[in-house]
Backbone bond lengths (Angstrom), bond angles and torsions (degrees), N, CA, C in turn:
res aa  C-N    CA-C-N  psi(-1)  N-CA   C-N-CA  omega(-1)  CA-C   N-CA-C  phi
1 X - - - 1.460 - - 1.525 110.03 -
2 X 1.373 119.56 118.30 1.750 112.38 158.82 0.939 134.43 -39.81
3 X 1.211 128.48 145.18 1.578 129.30 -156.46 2.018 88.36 -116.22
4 X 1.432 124.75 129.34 1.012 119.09 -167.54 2.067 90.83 -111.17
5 X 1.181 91.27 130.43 1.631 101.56 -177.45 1.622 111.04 -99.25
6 X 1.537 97.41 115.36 1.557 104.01 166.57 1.307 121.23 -109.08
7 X 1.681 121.21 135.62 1.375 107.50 -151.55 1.695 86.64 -141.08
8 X 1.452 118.93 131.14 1.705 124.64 -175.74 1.396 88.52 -111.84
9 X 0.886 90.73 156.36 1.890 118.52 174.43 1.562 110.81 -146.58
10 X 1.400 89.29 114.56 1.746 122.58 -160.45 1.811 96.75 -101.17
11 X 1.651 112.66 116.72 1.374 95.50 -170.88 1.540 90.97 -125.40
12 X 1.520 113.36 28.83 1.528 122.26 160.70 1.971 127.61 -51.73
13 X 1.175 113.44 125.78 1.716 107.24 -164.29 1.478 97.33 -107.50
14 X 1.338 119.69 -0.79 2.073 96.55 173.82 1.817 98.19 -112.66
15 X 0.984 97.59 161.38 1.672 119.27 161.40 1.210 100.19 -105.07
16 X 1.739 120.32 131.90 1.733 124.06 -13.69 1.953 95.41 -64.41
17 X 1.266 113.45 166.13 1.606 89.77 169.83 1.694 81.53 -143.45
18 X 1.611 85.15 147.14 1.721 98.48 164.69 1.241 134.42 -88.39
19 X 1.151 101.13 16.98 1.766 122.71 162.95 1.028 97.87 -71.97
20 X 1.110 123.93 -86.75 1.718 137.95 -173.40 1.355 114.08 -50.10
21 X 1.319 130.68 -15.29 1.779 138.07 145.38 1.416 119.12 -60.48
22 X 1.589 113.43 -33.42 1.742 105.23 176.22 1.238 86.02 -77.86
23 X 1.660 134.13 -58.16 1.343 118.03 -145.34 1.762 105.50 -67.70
24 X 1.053 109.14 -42.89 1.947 105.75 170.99 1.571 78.74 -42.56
25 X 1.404 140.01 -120.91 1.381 157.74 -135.70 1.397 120.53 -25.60
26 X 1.561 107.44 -46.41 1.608 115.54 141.93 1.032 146.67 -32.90
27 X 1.651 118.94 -54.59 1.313 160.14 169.44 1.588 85.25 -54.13
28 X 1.165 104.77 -91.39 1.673 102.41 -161.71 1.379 122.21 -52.55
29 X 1.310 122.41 -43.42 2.145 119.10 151.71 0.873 122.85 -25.34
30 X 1.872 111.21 -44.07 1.756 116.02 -163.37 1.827 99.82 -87.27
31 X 1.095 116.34 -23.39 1.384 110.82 -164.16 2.045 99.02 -100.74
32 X 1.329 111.60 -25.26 1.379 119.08 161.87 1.619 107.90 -49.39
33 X 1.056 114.15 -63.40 1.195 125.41 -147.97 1.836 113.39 -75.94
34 X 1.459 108.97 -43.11 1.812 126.44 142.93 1.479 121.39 -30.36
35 X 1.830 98.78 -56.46 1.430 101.98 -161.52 1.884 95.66 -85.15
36 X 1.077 125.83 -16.27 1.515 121.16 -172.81 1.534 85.92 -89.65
37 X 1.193 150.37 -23.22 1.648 135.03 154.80 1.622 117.71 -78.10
38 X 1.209 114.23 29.67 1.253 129.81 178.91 1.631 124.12 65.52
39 X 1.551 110.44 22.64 1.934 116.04 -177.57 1.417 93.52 -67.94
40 X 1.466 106.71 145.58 1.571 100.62 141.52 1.357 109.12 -94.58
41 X 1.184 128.46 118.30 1.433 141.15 147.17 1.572 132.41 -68.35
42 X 1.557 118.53 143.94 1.289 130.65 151.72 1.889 114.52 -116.88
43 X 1.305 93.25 171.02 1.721 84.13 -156.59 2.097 82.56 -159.42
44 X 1.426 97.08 138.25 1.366 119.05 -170.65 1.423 102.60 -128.49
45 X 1.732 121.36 165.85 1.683 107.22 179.12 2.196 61.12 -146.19
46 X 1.352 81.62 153.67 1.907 94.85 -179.80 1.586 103.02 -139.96
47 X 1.540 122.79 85.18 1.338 129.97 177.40 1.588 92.80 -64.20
48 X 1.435 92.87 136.32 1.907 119.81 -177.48 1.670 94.32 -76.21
49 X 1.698 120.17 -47.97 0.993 139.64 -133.97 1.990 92.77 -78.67
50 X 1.575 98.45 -24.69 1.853 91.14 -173.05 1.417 98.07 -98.18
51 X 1.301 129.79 -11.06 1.711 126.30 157.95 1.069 133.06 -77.79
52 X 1.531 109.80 -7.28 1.294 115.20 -171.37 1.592 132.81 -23.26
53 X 1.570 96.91 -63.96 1.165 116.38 159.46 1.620 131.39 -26.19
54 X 1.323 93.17 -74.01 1.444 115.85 -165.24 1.899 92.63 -69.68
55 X 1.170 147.57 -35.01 1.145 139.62 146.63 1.908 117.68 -34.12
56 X 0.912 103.78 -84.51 1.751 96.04 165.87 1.266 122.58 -25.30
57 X 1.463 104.76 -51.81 1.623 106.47 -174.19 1.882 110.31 -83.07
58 X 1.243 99.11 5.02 1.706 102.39 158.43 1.026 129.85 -85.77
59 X 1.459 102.39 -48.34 1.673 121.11 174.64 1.631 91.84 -39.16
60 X 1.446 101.49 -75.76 1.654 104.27 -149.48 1.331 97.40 -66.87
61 X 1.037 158.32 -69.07 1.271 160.29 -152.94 1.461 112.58 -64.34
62 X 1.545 133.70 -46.19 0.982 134.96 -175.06 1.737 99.66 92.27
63 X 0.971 140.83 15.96 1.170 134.67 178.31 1.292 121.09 -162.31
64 X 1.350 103.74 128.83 1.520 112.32 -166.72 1.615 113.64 -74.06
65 X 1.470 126.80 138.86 1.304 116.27 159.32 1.562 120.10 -81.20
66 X 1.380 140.63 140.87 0.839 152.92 -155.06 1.779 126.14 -32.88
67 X 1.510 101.85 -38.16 1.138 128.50 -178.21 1.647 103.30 -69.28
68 X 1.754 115.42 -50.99 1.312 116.21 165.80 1.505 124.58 -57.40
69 X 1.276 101.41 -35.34 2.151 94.74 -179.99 1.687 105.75 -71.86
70 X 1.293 97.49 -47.93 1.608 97.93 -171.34 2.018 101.98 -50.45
71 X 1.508 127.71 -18.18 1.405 120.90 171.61 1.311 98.88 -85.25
72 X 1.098 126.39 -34.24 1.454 110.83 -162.11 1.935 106.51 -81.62
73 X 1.009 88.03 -20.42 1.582 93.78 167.37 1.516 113.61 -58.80
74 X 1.482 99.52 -79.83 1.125 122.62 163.67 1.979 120.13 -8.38
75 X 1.012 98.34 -50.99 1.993 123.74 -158.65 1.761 75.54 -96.90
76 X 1.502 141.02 -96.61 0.975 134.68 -127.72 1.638 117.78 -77.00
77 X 1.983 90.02 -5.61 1.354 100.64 178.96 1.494 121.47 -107.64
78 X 1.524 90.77 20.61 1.993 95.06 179.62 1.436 110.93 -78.37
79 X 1.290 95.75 162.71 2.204 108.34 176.58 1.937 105.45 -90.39
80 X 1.332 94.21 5.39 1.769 99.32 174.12 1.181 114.87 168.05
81 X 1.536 150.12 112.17 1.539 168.81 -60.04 1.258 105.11 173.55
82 X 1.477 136.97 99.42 1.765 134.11 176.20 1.831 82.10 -106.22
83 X 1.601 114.00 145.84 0.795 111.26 177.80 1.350 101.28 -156.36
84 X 1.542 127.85 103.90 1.412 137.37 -168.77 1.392 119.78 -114.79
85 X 1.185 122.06 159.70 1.725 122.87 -161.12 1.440 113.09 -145.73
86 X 0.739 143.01 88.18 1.769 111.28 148.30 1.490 137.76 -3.43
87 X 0.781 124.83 135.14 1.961 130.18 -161.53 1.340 95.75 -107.41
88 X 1.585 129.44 112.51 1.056 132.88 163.37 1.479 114.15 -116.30
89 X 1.550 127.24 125.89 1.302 117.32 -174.18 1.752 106.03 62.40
90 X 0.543 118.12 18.22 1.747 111.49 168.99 1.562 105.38 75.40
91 X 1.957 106.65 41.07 1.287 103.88 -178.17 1.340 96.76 -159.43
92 X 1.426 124.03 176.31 1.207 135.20 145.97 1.255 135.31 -35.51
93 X 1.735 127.42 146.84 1.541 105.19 -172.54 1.587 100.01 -88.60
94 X 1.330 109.66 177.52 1.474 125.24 174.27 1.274 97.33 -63.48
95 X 1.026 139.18 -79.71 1.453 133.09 179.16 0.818 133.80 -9.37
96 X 1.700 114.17 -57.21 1.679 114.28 177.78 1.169 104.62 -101.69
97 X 1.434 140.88 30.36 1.171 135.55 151.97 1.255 115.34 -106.66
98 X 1.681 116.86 -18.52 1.536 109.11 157.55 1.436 117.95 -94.09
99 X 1.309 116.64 6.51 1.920 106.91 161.81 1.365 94.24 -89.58
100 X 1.263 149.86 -18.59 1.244 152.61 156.70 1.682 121.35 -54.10
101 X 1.115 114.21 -25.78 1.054 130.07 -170.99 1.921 104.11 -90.06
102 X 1.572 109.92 -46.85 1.170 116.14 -179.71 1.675 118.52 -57.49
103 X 1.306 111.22 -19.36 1.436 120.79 -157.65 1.637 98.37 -84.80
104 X 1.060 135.52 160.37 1.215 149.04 -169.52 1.634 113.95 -84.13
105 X 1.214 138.36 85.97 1.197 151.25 -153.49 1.830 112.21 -28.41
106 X 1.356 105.54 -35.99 1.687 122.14 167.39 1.420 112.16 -77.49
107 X 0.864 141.12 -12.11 1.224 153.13 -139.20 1.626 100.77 -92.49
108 X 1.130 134.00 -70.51 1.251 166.02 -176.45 2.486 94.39 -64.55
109 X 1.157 95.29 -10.94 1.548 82.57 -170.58 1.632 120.06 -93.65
110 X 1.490 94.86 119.50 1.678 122.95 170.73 1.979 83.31 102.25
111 X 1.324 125.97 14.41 1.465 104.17 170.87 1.333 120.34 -70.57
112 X 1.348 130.61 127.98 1.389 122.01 155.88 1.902 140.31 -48.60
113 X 1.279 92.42 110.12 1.537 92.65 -155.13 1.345 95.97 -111.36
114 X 1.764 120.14 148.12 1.393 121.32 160.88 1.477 106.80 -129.90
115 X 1.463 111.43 132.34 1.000 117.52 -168.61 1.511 125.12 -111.57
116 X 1.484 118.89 139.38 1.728 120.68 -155.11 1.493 106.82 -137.12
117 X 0.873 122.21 125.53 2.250 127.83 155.68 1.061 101.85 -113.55
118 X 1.655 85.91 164.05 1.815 96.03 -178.92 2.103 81.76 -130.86
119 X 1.185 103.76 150.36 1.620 106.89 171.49 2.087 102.67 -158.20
120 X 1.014 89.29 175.03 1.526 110.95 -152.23 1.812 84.30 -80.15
121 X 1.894 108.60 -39.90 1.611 89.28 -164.22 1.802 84.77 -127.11
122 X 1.692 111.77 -173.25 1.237 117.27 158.90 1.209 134.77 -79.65
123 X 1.583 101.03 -15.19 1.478 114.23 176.53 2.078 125.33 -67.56
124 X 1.438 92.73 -8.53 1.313 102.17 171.79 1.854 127.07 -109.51
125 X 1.681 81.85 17.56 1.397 86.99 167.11 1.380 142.80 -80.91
126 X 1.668 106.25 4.31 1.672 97.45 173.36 1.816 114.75 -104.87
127 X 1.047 87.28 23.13 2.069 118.58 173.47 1.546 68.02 -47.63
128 X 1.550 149.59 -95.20 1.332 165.34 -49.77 1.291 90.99 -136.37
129 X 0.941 134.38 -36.24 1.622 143.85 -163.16 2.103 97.11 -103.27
130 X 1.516 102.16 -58.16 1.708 98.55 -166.84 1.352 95.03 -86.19
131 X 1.233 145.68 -38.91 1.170 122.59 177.26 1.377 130.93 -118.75
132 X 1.064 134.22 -4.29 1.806 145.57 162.73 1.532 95.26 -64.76
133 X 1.529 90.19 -81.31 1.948 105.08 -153.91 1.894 97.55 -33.44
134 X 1.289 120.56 -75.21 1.334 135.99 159.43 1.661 116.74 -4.39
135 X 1.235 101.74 -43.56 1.371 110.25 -168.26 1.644 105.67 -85.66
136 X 1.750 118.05 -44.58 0.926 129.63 172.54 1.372 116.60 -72.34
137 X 1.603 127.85 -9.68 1.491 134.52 169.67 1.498 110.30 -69.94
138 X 1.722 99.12 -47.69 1.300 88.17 -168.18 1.619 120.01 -69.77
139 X 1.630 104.14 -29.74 1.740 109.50 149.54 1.137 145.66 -20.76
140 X 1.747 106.58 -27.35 1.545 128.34 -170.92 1.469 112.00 47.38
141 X 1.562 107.39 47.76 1.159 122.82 -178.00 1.810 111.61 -109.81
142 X 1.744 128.24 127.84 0.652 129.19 -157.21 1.610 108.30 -70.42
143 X 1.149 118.59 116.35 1.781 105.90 -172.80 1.496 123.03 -120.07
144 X 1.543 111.75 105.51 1.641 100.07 165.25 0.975 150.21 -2.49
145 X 1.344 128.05 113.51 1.016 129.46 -174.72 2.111 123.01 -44.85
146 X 1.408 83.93 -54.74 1.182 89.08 165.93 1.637 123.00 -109.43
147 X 1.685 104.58 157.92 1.780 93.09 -158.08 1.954 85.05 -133.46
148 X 1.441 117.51 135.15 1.350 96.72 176.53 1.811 114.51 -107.05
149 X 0.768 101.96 160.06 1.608 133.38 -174.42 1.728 120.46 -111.01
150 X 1.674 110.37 87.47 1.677 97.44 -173.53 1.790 91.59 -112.86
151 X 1.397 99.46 143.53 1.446 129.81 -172.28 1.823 90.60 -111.30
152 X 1.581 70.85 157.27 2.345 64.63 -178.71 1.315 116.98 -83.81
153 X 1.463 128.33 -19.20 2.184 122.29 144.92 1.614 95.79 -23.85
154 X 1.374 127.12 -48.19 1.713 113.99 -146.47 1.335 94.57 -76.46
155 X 1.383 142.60 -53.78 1.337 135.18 -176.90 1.356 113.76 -58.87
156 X 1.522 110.55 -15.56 1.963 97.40 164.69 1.457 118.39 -97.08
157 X 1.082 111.77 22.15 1.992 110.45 -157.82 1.155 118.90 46.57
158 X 1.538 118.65 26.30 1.678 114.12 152.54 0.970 117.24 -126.12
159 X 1.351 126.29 92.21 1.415 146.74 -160.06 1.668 111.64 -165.96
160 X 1.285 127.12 -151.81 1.275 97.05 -164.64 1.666 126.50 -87.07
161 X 1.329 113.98 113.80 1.692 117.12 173.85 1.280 109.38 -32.05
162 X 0.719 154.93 -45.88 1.977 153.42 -132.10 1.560 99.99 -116.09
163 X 1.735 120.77 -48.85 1.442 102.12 159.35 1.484 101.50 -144.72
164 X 1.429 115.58 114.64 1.621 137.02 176.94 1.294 104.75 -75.44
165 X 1.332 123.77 149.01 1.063 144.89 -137.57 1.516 105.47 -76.50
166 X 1.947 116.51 -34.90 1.486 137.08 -152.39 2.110 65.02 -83.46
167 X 0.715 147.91 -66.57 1.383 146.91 -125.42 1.488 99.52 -81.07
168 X 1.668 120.50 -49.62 1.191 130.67 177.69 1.794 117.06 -50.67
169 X 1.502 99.97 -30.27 1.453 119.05 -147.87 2.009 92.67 -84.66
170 X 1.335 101.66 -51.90 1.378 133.85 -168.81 2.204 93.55 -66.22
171 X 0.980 114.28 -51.04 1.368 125.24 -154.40 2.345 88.96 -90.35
172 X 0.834 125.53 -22.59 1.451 143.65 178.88 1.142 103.59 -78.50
173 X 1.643 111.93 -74.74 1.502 121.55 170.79 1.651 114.29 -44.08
174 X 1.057 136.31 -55.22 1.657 123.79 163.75 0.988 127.43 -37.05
175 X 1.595 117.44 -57.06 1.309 141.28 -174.25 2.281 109.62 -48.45
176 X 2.009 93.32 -37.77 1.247 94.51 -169.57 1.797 94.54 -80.88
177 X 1.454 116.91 -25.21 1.412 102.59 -161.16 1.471 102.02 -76.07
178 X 1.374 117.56 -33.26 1.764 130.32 -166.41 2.006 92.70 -53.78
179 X 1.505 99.24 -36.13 1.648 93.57 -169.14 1.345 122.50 -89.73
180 X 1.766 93.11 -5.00 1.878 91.17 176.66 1.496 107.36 -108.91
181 X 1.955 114.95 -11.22 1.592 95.76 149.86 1.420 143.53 -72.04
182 X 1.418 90.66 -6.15 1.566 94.50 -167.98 1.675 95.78 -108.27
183 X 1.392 122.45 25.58 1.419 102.19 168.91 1.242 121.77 -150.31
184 X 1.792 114.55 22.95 1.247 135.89 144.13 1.904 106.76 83.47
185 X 1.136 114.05 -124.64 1.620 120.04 -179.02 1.454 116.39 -99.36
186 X 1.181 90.07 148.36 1.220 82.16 -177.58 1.948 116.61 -129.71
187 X 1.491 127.40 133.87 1.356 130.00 -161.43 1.721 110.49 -74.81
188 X 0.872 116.02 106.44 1.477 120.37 177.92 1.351 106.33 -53.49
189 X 1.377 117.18 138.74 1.957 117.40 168.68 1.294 102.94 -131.42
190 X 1.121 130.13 145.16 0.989 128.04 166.81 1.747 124.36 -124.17
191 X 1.062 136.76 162.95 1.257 124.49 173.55 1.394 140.21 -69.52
192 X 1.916 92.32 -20.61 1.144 106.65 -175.84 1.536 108.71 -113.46
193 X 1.327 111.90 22.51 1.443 126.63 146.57 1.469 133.05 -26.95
194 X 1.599 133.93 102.76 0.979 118.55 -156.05 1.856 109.15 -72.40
195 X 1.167 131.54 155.33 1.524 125.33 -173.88 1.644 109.53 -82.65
196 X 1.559 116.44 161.40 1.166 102.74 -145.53 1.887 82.91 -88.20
197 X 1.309 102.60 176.18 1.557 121.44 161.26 1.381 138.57 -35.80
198 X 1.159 138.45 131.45 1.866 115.41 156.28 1.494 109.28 -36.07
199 X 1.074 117.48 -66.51 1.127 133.49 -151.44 1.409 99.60 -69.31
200 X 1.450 143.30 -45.78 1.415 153.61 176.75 1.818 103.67 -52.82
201 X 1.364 102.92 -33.63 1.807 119.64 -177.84 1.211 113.12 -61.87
202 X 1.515 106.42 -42.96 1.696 119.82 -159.63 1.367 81.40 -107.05
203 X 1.080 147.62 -9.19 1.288 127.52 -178.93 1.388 131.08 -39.58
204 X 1.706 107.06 -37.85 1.061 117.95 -160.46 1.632 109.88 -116.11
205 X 1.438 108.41 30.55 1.292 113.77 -165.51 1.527 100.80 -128.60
């Protein structure tokens, strides 16, 4: 049986951080919800915050050190993509928009993605809709319908009555597994992909 790989990317910057609490919470819905339709699953969490480095030194350099390809593998070669942020300014952090940046523009296309922030209030929850979703469209990355949004009320259970956070998390997590059964394997790209041949070009001519 295939083992279907779910892989979150946590682009949280404090220890403990509640970035990396939605993405665990995510993580575990999406791989619940597979394995109760009988997947066997594996499941990865990829803190931005211990690559930091080695991200910068991609940008500028153009070349990943070893530790960086083996993530980008990792991320572009999952069977379904949680990818959560912190809301700064009513946006994404620098961080995970420059490990985003490193990835190979094809790379990310027809992946199943579910998408998560964490912010201080609720009022900065359509960050997720005007500037994530958008960002992940232009990716040609497959994206959930629904994307959740935890404010710090949600980690005390006073946050929103009508839909609480365990409900958002649970109802998200389906949504990501429904889109990575129904869309089989997926081709890893990477950036640092070697280019194909003359001869591989004309091959087909």
């Amino acid at each position: 049986m295939t083992t279907l790989n779910l892989i979150a990317v946590s682009a949280g910057l404090s220890q403990p951080s509640s970035t990396r609490l939605l993405a665990e919470r995510l993580l575990d819905a999406t791989a619940t919800t597979l394995r109760e339709g009988g997947a066997t699953v594996s499941t990865e969490i990829i803190d931005l915050r211990s690559i930091a480095h080695d991200i910068v030194d991609t940008m500028l350099t153009g070349f990943a050190p070893e530790r960086m390809e083996a993530t980008i593998e990792t991320v572009t070669g999952a069977d379904g993509l949680i990818l959560v942020t912190p809301l700064f300014t009513t946006t994404y952090s620098g961080l995970f928009k420059s490990f985003l940046d490193i990835l190979d523009k094809e790379s990310l296309t027809g992946m199943p993605v579910l998408l998560g922030a964490t912010g201080g209030t609720p009022r900065h929850s359509l960050a997720l809709d005007y500037s994530m979703r958008p960002l992940l469209t232009y990716l040609r990355a497959q994206v959930a319908t629904t994307s959740v949004f935890a404010a710090t009320d949600d980690w005390a259970g006073s946050g929103d009555g009508v839909s609480p956070l365990p409900a958002r998390i649970t109802r998200a997590g389906r949504e990501l597994a429904q889109l990575v059964e129904s869309r089989g394997g997926h081709r890893a790209t990477s950036v640092f992909d070697s280019p194909p041949s003359f001869d591989e070009l004309m091959g087909g001519i």
